[in-house]
N, C-alpha and C positions, 0 to 999 in steps of 0.2 A: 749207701749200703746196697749191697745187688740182691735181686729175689733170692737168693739162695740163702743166702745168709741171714734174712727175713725170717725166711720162712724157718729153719734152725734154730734161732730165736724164739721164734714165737711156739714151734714145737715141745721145745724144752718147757718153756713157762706154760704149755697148757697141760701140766700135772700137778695137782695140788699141792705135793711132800716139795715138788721143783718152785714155786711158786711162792710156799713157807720160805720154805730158805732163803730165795733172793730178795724176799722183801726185810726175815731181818737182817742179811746182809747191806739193805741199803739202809736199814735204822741203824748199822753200827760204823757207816761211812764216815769217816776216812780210815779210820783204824782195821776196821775187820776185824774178825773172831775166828778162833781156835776151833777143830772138830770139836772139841770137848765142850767149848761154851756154847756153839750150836748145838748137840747134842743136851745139853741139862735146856735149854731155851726152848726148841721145841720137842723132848720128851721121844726122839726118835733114835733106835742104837746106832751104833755107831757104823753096821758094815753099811745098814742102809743108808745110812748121811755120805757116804762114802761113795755109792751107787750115785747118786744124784747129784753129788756135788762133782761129780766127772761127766754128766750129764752136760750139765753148767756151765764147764770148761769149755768142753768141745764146744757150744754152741757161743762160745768167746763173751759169754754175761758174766763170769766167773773168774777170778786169777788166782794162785797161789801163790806161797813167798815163805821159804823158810827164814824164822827169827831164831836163831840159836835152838833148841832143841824142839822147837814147834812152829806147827804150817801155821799160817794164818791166811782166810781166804776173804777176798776182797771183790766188792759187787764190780764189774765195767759199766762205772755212768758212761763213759763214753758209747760203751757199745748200746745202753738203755735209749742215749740220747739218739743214736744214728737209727735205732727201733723205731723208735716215734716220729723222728724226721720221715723216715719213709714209709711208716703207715698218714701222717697227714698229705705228704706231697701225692705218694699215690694213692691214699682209700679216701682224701677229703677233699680233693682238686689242690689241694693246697690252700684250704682256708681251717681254720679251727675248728674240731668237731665242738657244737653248740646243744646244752642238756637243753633239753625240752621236759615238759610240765608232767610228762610220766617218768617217774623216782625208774631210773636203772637203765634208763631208753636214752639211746645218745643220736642227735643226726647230725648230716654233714652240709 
């Protein structure tokens, strides 16, 4: 993954409404879910889900697919994976970030 595309990643996901959604997009992996069944799940209308799930897209965490009369959007592990490869290769030298003994504090 090149910094740019990093960093477009990791912009998307630091919004919270962008954040809801790609995580229950990855609780409904492999299948993916309909504006509609995001929208009753997290309680959000729909132009807004609409707004952030092209958010999503653009920053390639997101895909679309129409099923006969309905989208249905699907998280990219892949893209999630290639996120994390290159925040540990470059934010942890390449070793696993390790929890330490304060709750929410992570080092490298």
């Amino acid at each position: 993954m090149e910094e740019k595309a990093a960093i477009a990643s990791l912009a998307a996901l630091a919004q919270g409404m962008r954040l809801r959604i790609f995580r229950a997009l990855v609780g409904a992996a492999p299948q993916g879910m309909t504006p509609g069944e995001l929208s009753a799940t997290l309680g959000v209308p729909g132009s807004t889900l609409s707004f952030h799930l092209k958010e999503l897209m653009h920053a390639g965490l997101v895909s679309q697919e129409r099923d006969g009369r309905n989208l249905i959007y699907r998280p990219s592990i892949a893209q999630m994976n290639d996120l994390l490869a290159y925040l540990t290769a470059h934010c942890c030298q390449g070793s696993a970030c390790e929890v330490t003994s304060t709750p929410g504090c992570t080092t490298c």
